[in-house]
Kinemage of the C-alpha trace (Angstrom):
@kinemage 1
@onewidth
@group {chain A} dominant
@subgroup {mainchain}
@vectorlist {calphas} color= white
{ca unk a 1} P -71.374 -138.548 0.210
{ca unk a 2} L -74.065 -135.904 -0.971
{ca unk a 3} L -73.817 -134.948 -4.794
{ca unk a 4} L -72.318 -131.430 -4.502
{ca unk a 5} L -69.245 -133.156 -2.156
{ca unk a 6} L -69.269 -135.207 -5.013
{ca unk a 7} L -68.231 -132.725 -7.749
{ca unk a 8} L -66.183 -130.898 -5.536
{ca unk a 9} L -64.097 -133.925 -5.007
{ca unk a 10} L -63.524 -135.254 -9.098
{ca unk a 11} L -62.335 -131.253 -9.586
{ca unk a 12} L -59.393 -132.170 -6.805
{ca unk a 13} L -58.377 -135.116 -8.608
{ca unk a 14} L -56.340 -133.647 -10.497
{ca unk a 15} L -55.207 -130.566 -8.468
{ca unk a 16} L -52.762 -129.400 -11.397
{ca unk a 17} L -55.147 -129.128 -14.587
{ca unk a 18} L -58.111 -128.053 -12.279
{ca unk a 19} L -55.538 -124.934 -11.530
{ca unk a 20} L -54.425 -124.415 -14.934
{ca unk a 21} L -57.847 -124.449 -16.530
{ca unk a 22} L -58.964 -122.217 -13.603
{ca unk a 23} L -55.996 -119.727 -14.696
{ca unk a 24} L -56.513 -119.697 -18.065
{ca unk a 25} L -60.167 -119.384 -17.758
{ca unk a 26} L -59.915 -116.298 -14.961
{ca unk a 27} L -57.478 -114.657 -17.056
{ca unk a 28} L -59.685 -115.198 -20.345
{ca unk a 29} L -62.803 -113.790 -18.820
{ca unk a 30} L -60.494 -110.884 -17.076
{ca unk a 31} L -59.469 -109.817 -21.024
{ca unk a 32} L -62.433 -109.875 -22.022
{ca unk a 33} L -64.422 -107.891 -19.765
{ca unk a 34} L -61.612 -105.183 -19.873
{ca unk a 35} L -61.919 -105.213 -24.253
{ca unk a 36} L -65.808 -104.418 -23.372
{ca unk a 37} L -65.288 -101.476 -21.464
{ca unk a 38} L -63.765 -99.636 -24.415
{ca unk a 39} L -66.336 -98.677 -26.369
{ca unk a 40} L -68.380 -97.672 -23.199
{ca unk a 41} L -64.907 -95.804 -21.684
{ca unk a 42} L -64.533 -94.064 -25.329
{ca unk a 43} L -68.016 -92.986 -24.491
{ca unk a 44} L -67.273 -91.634 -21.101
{ca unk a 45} L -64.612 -89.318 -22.329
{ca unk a 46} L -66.313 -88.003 -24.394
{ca unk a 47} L -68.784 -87.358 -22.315
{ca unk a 48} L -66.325 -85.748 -19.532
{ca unk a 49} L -64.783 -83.247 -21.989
{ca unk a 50} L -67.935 -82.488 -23.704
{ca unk a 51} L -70.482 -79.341 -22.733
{ca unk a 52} L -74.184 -79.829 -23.878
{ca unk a 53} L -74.692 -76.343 -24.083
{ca unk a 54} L -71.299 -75.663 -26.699
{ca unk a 55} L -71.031 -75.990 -30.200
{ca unk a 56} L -68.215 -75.533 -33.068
{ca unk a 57} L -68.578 -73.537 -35.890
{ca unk a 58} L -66.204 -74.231 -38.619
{ca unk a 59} L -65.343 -74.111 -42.189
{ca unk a 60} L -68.191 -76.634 -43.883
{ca unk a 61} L -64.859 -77.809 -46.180
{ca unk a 62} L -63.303 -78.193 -42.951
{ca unk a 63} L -61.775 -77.538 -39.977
{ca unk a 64} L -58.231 -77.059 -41.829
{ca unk a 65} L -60.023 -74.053 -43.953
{ca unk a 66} L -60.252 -71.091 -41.936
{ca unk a 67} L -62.691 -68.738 -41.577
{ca unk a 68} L -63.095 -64.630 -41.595
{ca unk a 69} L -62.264 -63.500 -38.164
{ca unk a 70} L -65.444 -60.919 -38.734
{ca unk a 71} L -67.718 -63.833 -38.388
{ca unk a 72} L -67.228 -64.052 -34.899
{ca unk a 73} L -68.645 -61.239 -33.768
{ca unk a 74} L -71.418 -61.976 -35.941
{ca unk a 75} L -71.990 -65.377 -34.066
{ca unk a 76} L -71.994 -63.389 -31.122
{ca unk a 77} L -75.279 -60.858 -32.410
{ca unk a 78} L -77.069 -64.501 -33.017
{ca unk a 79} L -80.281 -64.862 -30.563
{ca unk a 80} L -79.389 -67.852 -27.750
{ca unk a 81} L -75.879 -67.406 -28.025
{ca unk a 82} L -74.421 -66.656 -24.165
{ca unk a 83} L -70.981 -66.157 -25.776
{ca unk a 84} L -68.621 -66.970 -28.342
{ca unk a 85} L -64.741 -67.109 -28.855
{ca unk a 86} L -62.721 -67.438 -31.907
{ca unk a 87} L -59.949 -69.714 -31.581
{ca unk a 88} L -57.016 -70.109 -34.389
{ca unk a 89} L -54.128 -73.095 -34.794
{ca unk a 90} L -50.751 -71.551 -33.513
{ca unk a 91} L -48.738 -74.810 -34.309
{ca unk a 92} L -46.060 -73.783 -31.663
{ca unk a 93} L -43.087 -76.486 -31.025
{ca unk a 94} L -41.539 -76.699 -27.423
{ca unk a 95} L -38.703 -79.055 -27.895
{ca unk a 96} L -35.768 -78.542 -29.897
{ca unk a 97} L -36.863 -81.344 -32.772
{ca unk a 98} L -39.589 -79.018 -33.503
{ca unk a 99} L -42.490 -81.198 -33.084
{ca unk a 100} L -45.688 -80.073 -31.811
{ca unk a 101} L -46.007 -82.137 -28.395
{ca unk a 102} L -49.070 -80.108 -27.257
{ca unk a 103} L -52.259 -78.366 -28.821
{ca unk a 104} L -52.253 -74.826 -28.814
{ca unk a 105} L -54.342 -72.018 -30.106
{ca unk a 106} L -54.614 -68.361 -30.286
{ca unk a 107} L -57.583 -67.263 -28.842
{ca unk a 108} L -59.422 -64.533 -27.272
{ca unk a 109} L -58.623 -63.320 -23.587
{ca unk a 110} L -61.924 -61.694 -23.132
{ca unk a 111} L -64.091 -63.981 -24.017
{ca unk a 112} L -62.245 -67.499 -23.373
{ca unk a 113} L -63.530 -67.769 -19.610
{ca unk a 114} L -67.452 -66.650 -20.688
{ca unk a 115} L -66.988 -69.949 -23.073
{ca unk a 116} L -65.493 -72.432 -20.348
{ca unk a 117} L -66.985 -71.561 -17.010
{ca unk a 118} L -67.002 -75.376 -16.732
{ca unk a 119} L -63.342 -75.250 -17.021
{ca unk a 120} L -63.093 -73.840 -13.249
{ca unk a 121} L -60.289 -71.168 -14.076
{ca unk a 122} L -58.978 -69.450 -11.417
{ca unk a 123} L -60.963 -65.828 -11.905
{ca unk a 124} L -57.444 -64.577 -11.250
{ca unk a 125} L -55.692 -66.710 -14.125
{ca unk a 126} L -58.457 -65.312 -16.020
{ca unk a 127} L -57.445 -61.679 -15.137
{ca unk a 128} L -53.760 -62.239 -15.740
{ca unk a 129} L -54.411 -63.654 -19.075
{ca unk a 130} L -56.415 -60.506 -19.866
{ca unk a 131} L -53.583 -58.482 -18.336
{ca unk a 132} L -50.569 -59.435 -20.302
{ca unk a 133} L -50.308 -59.705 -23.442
{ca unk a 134} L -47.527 -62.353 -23.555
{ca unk a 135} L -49.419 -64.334 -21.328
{ca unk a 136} L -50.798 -68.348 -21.838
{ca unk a 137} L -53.115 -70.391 -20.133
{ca unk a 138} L -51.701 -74.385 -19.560
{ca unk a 139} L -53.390 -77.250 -19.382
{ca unk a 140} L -52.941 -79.477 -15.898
{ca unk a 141} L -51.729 -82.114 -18.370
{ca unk a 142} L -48.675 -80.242 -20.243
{ca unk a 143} L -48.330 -78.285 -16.708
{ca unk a 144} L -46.676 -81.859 -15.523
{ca unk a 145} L -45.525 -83.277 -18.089
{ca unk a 146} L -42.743 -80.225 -18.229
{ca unk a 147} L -42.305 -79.331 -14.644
{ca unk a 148} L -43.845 -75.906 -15.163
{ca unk a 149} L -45.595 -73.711 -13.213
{ca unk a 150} L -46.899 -70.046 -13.118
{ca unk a 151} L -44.043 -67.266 -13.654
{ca unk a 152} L -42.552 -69.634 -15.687
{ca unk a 153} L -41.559 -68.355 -19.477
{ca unk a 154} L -41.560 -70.577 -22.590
{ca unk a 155} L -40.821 -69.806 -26.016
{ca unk a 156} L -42.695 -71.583 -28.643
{ca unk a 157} L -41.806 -71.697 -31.973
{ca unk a 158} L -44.765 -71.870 -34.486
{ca unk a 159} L -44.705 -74.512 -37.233
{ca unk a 160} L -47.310 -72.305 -39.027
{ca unk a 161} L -47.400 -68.470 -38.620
{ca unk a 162} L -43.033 -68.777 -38.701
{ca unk a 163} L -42.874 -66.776 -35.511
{ca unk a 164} L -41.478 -67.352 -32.021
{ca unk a 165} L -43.521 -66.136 -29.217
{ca unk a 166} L -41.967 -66.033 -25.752
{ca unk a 167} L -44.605 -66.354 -23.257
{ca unk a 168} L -45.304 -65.710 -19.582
{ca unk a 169} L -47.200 -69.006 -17.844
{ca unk a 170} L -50.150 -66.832 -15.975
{ca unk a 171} L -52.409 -69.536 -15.165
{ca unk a 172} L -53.600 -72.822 -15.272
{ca unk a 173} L -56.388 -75.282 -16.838
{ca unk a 174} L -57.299 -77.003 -13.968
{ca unk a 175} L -58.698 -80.438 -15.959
{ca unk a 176} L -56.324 -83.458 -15.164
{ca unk a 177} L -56.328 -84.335 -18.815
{ca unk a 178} L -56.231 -81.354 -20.468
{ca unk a 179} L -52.968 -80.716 -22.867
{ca unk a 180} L -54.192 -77.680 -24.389
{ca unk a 181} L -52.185 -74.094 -24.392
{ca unk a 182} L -54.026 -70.706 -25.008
{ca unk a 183} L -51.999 -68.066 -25.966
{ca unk a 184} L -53.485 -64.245 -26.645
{ca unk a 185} L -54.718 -63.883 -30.238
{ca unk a 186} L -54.016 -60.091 -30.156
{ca unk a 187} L -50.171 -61.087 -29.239
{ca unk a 188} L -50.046 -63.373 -32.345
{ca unk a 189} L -51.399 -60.529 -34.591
{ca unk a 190} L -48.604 -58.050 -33.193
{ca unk a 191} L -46.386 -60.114 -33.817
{ca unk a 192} L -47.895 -60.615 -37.364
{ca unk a 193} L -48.169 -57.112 -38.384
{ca unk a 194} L -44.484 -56.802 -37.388
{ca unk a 195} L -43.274 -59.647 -39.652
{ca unk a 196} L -45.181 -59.111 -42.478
{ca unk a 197} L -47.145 -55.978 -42.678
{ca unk a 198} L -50.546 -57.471 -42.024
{ca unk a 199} L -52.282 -59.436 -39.166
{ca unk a 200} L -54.402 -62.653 -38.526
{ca unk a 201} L -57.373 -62.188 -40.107
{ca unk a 202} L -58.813 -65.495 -39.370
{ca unk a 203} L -60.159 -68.112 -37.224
{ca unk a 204} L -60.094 -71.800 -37.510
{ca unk a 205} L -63.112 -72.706 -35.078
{ca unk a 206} L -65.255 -70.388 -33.336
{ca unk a 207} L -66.540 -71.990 -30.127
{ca unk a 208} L -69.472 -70.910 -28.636
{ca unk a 209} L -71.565 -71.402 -25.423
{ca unk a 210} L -75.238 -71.721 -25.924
{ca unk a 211} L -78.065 -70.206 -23.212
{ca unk a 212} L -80.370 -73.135 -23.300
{ca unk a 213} L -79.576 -77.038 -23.902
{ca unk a 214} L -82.682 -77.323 -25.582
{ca unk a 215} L -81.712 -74.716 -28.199
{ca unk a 216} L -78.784 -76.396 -29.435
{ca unk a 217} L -80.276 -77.800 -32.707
{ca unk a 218} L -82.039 -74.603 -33.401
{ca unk a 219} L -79.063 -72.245 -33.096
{ca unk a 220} L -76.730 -74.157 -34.981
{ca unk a 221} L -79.187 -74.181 -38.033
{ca unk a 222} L -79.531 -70.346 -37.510
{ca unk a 223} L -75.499 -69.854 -37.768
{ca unk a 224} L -75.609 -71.893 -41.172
{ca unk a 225} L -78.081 -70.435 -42.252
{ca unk a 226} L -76.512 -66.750 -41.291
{ca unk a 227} L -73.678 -67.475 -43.312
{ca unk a 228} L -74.659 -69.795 -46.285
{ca unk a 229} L -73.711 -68.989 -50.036
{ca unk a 230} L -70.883 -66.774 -48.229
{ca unk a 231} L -67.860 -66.970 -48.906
{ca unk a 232} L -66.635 -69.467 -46.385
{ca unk a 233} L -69.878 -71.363 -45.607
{ca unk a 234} L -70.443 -72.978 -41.633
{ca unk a 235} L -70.929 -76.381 -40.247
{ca unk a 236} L -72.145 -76.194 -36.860
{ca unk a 237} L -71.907 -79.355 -34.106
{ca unk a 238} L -71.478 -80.402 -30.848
{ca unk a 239} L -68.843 -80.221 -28.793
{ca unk a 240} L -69.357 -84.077 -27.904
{ca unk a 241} L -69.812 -84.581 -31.689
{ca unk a 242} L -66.753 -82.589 -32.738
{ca unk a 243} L -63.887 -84.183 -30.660
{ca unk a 244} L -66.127 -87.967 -31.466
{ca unk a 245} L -64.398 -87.054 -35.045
{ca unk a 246} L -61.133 -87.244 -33.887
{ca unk a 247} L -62.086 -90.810 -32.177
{ca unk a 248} L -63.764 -91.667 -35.705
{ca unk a 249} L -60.098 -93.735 -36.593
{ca unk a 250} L -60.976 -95.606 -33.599
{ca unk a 251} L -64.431 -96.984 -34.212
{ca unk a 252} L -62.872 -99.667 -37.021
{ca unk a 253} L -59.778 -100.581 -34.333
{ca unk a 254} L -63.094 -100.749 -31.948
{ca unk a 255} L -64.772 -103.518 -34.553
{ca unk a 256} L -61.030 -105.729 -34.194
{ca unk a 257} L -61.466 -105.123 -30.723
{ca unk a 258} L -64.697 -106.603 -30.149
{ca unk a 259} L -63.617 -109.602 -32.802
{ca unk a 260} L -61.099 -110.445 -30.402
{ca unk a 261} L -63.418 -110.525 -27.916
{ca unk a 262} L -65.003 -113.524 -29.792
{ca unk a 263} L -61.940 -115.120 -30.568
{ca unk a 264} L -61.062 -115.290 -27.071
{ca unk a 265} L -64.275 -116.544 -26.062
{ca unk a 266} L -64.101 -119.084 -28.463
{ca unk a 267} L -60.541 -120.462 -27.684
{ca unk a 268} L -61.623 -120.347 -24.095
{ca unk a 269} L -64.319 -122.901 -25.003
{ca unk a 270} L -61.891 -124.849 -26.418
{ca unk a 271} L -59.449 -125.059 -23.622
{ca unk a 272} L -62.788 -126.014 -20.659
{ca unk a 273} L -63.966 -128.320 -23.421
{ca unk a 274} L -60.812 -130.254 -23.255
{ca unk a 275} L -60.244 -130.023 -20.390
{ca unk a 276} L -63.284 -131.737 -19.885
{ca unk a 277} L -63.282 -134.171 -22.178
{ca unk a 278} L -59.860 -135.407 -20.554
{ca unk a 279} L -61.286 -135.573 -16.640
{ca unk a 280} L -64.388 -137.425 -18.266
{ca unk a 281} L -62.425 -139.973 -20.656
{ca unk a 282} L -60.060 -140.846 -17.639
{ca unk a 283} L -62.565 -141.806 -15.164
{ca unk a 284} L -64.450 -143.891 -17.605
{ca unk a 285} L -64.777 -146.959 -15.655
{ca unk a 286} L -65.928 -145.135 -12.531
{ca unk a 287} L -68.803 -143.320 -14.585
{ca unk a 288} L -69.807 -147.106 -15.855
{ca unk a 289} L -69.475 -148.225 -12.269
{ca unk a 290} L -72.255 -145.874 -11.326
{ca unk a 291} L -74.553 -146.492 -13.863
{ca unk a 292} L -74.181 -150.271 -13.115
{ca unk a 293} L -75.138 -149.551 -9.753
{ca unk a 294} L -78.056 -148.023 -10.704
{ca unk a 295} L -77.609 -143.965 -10.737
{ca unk a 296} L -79.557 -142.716 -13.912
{ca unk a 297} L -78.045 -140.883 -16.792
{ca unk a 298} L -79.839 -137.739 -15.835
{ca unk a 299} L -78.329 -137.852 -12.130
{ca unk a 300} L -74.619 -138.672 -14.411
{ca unk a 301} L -74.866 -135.869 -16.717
{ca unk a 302} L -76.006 -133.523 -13.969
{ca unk a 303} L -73.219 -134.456 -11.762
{ca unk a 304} L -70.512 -133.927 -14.971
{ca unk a 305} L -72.003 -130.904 -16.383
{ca unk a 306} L -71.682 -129.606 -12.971
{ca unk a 307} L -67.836 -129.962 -12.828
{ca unk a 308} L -66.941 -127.612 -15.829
{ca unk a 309} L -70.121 -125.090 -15.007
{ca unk a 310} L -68.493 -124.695 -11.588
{ca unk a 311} L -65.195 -124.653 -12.342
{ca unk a 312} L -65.924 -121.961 -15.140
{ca unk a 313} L -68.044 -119.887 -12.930
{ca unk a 314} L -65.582 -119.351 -10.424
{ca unk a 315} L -62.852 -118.760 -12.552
{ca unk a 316} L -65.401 -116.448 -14.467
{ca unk a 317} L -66.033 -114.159 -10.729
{ca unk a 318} L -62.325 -114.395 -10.324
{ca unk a 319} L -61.597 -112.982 -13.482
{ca unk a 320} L -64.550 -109.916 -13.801
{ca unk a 321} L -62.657 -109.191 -9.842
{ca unk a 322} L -59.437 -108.982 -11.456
{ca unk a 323} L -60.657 -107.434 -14.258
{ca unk a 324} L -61.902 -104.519 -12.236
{ca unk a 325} L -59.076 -103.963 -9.764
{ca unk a 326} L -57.164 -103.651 -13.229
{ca unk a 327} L -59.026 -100.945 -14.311
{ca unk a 328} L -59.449 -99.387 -11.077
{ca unk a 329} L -55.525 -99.485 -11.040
{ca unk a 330} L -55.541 -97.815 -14.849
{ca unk a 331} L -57.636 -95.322 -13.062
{ca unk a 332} L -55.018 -94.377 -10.201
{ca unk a 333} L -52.294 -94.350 -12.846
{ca unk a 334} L -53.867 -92.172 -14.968
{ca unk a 335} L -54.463 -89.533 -12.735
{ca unk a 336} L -50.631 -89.532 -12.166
{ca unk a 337} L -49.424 -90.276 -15.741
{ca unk a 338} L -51.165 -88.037 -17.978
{ca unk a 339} L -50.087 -90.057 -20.843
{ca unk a 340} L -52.364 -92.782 -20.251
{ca unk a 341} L -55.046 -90.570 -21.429
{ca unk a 342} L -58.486 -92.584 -22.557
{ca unk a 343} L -57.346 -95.798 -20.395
{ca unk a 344} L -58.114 -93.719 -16.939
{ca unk a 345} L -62.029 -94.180 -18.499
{ca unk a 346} L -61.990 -97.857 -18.826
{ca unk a 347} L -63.922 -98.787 -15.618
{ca unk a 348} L -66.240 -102.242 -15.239
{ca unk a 349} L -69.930 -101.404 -15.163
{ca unk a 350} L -72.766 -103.587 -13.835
{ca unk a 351} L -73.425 -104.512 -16.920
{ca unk a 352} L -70.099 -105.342 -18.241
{ca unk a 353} L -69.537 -107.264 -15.608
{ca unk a 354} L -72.581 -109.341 -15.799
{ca unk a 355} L -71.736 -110.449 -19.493
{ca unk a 356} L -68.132 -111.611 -17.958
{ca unk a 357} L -70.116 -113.366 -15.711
{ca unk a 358} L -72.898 -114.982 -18.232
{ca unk a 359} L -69.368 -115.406 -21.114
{ca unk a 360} L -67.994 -117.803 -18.138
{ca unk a 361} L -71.304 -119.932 -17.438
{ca unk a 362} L -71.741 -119.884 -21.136
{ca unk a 363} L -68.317 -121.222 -21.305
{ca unk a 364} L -68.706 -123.759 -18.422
{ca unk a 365} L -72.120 -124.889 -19.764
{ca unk a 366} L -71.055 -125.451 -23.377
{ca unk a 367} L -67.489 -127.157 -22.394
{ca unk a 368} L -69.052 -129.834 -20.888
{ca unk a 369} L -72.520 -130.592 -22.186
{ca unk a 370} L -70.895 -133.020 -24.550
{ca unk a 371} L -68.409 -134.988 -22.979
{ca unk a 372} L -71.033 -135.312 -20.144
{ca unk a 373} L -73.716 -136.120 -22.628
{ca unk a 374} L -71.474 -138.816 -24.358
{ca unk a 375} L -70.711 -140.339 -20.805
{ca unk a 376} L -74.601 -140.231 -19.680
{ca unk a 377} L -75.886 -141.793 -22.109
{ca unk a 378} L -73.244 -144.939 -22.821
{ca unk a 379} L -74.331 -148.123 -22.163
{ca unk a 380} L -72.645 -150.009 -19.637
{ca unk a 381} L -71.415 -152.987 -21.689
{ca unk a 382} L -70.170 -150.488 -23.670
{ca unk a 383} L -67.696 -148.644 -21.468
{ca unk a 384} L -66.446 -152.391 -19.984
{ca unk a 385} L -65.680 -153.240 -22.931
{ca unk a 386} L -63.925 -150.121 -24.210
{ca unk a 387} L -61.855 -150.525 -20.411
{ca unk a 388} L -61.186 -154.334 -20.398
């Protein structure tokens, strides 16, 4: 019998606890290779719903403070701008509880698709929007979620302006994930002067869509800089930084996240180590047997240590595998249940899955390099005596 047919054949003495620790290893190493694709999936989103050429301007106190709606056409006079489009907070409720279920904004029809050609609007939907005055633009997401579709008619009911607007559903957002509802600023400011004598006046962020990447830094200091000591001073930044400040409240659930991760490696340890300990304690006399017969420690530790590294390892490919038709499945879920949102971005990298795969021989390595140590290096007299 060769010395690979001899591991192989101590891990199927026990059938039971080889297929336990092989579980709870597989599963171990499948958790934790699906924890480290968060912050790299957080990244991806961000990424996917981010343009490198578009930038927010917004109040420097905040994006809660509004600003003059006159600013935006003085945005749009600023060298390297392609085009820019003031966008203000509706607050408009759907459902009868009067929570706001989706984001929407007021914003303007002419200039909205010059700001999102990314977007891939329908040039039609675009025309429609322009067309009627009642009309809104729906996200894919909130498209689904209600069962609408266009020619539909919606009233929303604003939890900030205290005005209903009923609205005609002219076109569509066509991004998968995309919740958002633009309704016609010029309808909200009709509807405005009507209630109480005087219209909008404002804008909350005014997006705008750069001519050259390479600009970006440049024209966002000359829009500060346009409107500093004014009365509502700017703060200009990426689109990719902008929405990573509503993911900010994540980056400290991110830190637990990754502590797990250490945790679990840890208890994992734990578990292979003894497990182990066990296989190595109960064939005592065997491992003295050998040694009496003349194998050397080295060839006795080699042959022990090999046991748990295997073991681990395999468990460890199982688990990164399982790991990735998990996330694969998130995927495919995701693009049918909206709701799943940032999970549809968790996928397993290369490089994620090679620290599954190092986190298992770690595990196997360390489990077993001291009960096969102790073992090796016993003396034979020893381990009779401790058996007879």
């Amino acid at each position: 019998m060769n010395y690979p047919s001899l591991v192989y054949a101590n891990l199927m003495r026990n059938k039971l606890r080889t297929v336990l620790t092989f579980g709870a290893v597989s599963l171990a190493v499948m958790l934790v290779v699906f924890l480290l694709t968060m912050p790299a999936g957080l990244d991806a989103l961000l990424n996917s719903i981010a343009s490198n050429t578009r930038v927010s301007v917004h109040n420097k106190a905040g994006i809660v403070y509004s600003l003059p709606y006159a600013y935006v056409r003085k945005v749009r006079l600023v060298g390297g701008v392609a085009a820019a489009v003031g966008t203000t907070w509706f607050g408009g409720a759907y459902e009868e509880d009067g929570r706001v279920t989706f984001p929407n904004f007021a914003v303007e029809a002419e200039h909205v698709g010059a700001v999102y050609p990314d977007y891939g609007i329908a040039p039609q939907h675009l025309d429609d929007f322009r067309r009627y005055r009642d009309g809104a633009l729906v996200g894919r997401q909130t498209m689904k979620r209600y069962g609408w579709k266009i020619g539909d008619r919606i009233t929303l009911k604003s939890t900030v302006w205290a005005v209903n607007l009923d609205l005609r559903i002219v076109g569509e957002i066509p991004l998968e994930r995309s919740p958002v509802v633009w309704i016609q600023r010029d309808y909200l400011d009709e509807a405005l002067v009507a209630q109480r004598g005087h219209g909008l006046g404002i804008v909350h962020v005014i997006w705008v869509r750069l001519e050259d990447p390479n600009r970006v830094e440049e024209v966002m200091r000359t829009i500060d800089d346009l409107f500093r000591n004014s009365e509502a001073e700017t703060a200009s930044e990426t689109e990719k930084s902008f929405f990573g400040n509503f993911f900010a409240s994540l980056k400290g659930f991110i830190t637990v996240v990754l502590l797990v991760t250490v945790l679990v490696a840890a208890c994992v340890v734990v578990i292979a180590a003894n497990t182990a300990s066990m296989s190595i304690r109960e064939r005592g006399r065997e491992i003295a047997v050998l040694k009496a017969l003349g194998f050397p420690r080295r060839v006795v530790f080699a042959t022990l240590l090999a046991e748990s590294a295997l073991l681990c390892t395999s468990a460890g490919i199982v688990g990164v595998a399982l790991a990735y038709v998990f996330t694969h499945g998130l995927r495919s879920f995701a693009a049918v249940i909206p709701s799943l949102g940032p999970l549809g971005s968790f996928l397993v990298t290369p490089g994620v899955a090679a620290q599954g795969l190092l986190l298992a021989v770690v595990v196997g390595v360390f489990s077993g390099l001291v009960p096969a140590w102790g073992a090796a290096r016993k003396p034979v007299a020893e381990a009779f005596h401790e058996l007879f």
